[in-house]
C-alpha positions as CSV (number, residue, x, y, z in Angstrom):
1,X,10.4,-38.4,-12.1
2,X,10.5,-36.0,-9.3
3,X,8.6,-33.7,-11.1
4,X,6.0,-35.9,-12.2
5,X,5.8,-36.8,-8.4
6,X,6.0,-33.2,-6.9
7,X,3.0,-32.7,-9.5
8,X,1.2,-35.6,-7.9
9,X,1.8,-34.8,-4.5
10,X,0.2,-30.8,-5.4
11,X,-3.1,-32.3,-7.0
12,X,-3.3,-34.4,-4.0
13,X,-2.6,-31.4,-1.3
14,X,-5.5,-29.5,-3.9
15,X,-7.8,-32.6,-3.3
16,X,-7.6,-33.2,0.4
17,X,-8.2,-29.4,1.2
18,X,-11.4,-29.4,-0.7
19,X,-12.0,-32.5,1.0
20,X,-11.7,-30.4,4.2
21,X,-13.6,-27.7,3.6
22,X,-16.3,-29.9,2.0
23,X,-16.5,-31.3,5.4
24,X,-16.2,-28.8,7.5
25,X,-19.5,-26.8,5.3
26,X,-21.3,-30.4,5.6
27,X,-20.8,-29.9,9.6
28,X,-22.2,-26.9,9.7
29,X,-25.1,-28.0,7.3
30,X,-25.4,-30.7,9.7
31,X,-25.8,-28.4,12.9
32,X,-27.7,-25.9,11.7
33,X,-29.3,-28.0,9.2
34,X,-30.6,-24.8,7.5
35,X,-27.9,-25.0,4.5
36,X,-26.0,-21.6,2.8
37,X,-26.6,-18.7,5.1
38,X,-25.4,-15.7,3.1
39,X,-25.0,-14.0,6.5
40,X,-21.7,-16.4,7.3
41,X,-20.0,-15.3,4.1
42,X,-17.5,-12.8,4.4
43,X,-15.2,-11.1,1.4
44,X,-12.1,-9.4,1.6
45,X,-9.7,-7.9,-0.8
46,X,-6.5,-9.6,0.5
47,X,-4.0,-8.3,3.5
48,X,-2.3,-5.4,4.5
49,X,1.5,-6.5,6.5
50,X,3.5,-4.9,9.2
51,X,6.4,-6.5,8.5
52,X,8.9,-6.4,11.2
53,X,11.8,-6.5,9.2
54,X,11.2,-3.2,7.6
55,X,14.1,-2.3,5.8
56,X,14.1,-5.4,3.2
57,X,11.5,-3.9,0.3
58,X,8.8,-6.0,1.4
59,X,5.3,-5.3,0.1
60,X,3.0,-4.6,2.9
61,X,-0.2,-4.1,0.7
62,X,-1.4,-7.8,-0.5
63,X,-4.4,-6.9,-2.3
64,X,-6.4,-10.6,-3.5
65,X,-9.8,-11.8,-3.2
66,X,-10.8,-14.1,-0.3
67,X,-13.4,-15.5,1.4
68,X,-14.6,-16.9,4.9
69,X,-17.5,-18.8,5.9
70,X,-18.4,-18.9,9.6
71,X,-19.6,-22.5,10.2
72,X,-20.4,-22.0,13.7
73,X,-19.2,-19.7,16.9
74,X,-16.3,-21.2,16.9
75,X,-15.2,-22.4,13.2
76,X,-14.8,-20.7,9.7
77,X,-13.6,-22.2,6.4
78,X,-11.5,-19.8,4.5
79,X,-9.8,-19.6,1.3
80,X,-8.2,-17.1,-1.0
81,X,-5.5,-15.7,-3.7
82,X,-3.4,-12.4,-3.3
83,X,0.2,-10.6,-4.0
84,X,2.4,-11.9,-1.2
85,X,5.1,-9.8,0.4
86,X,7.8,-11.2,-2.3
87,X,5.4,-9.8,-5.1
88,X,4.7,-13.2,-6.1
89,X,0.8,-14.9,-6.1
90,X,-0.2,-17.1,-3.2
91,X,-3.6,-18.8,-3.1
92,X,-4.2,-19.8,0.7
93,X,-6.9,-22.7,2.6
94,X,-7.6,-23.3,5.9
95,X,-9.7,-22.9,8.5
96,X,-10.2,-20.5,12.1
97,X,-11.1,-22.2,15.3
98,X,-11.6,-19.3,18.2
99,X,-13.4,-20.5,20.7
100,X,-12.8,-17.6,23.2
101,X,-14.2,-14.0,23.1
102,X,-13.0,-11.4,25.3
103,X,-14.4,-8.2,25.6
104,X,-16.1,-8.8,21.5
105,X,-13.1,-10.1,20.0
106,X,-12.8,-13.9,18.9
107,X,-9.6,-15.3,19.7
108,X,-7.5,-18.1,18.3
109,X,-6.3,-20.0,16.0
110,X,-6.3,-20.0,12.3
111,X,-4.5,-22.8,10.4
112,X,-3.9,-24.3,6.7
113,X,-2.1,-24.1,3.9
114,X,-0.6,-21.2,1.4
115,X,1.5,-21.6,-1.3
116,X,3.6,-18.9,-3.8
117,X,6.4,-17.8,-1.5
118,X,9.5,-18.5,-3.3
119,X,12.2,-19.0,-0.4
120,X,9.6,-21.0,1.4
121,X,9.5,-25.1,0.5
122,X,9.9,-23.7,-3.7
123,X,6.7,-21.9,-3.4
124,X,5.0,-25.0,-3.1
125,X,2.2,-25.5,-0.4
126,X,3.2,-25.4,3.2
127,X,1.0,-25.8,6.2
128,X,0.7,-23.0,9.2
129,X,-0.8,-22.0,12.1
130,X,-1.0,-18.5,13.6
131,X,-2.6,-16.6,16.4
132,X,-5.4,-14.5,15.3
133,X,-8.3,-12.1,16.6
134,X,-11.1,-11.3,14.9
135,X,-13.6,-8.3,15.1
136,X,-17.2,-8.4,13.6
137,X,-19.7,-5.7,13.8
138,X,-22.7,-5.4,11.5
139,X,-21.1,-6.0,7.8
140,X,-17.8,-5.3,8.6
141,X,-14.8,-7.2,10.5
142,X,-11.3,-7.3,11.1
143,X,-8.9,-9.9,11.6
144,X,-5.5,-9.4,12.8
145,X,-3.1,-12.3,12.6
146,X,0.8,-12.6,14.4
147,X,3.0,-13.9,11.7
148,X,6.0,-15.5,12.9
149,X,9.4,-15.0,10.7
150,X,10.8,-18.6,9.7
151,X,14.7,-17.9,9.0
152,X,15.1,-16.6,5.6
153,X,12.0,-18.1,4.2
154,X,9.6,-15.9,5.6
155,X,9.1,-12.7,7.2
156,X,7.3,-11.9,10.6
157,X,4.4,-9.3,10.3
158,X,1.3,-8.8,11.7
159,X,-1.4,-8.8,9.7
160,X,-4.3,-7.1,9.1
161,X,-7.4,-8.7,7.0
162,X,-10.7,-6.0,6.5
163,X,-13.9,-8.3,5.4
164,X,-17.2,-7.6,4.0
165,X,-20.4,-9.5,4.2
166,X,-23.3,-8.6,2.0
167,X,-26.1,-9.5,4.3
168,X,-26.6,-8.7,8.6
C-alpha cells in the first residue's frame, strides 16, 4: 500500500511540474506573444560544487544535461538531469525569479524541485529554494547558486552552473 501510494504521489509531483512549466512558457507566449525564441534557451552540461564540507569524498564535478528558458527579465523555467555529489542521478525542475541586476548580474531566487539524493526524503522529490546570480554575455552565462547544508541530508556548496545558448 505505501508503495503503491508513494508511486502515486511521484507521478503526481511529475504532473504538476509539467503543469508549471507549461504555464509559466504559456505566460511568456502570452507577453511576448511571439512564441519559441531560440535566443531564451540556454544548455548546460550539469554543475560544478564547492562543497564546504571538503573532507567527506563528495563529488564536486556533476556533469548532466540541462536546460533554461528565459521567459521574461525576470523569470526562467529550468529543468535537468546530472551526477549529484553522492554519485547518484538527480533530475531537477524549477524555475529562477531575479528581478534585480546590479552592476550586470541578475539576482535572486531560484526554486523547485530535485530528486536522487539518498539521505535526503529517500531520494525522492523535495522542494528548495536558493539564492542565485546569474551572468549572461553574448552565448555564454554563469550561474552561481549558495547551497545551504540540511543536517546530514545534504551538503552546503556553492555552485557553479556554465550555459550555452545557440543563438545571440
Amino acid at each position: 500500500m505505501r508503495l503503491s501510494c508513494l508511486r502515486l504521489s511521484r507521478i503526481q509531483l511529475h504532473a504538476a511540474m509539467l503543469a508549471c512549466l507549461a504555464l509559466l512558457c504559456a505566460t511568456a507566449k502570452a507577453e511576448t506573444d511571439t512564441g519559441f525564441e531560440a535566443n531564451r534557451l540556454w544548455l548546460n552540461a550539469g554543475f560544478y560544487s564547492a562543497h564546504f564540507d571538503t573532507d567527506k569524498g563528495l563529488r564536486n564535478a556533476n556533469p548532466g544535461l540541462g536546460f533554461e528558458y528565459r521567459l521574461n527579465d525576470d523569470w526562467s523555467a529550468t529543468g535537468g538531469r546530472f551526477i549529484n555529489s553522492d554519485s547518484a542521478h538527480s533530475s531537477y525542475i524549477g524555475a529562477y525569479y531575479q528581478p534585480w541586476t546590479v552592476s550586470g548580474v541578475k539576482l535572486g531566487v531560484v526554486g523547485g524541485a530535485f530528486n536522487g539524493y539518498p539521505k535526503a526524503f529517500d531520494g525522492g522529490w523535495f522542494p528548495a529554494m536558493l539564492p542565485v546570480a546569474t551572468l549572461e554575455r553574448g552565448h555564454w552565462g554563469l550561474n552561481v547558486a549558495l547551497v545551504p547544508p540540511l543536517k546530514d541530508r545534504l551538503y552546503g556548496a556553492v555552485s557553479f552552473q556554465l550555459k550555452f545558448r545557440f543563438k545571440d
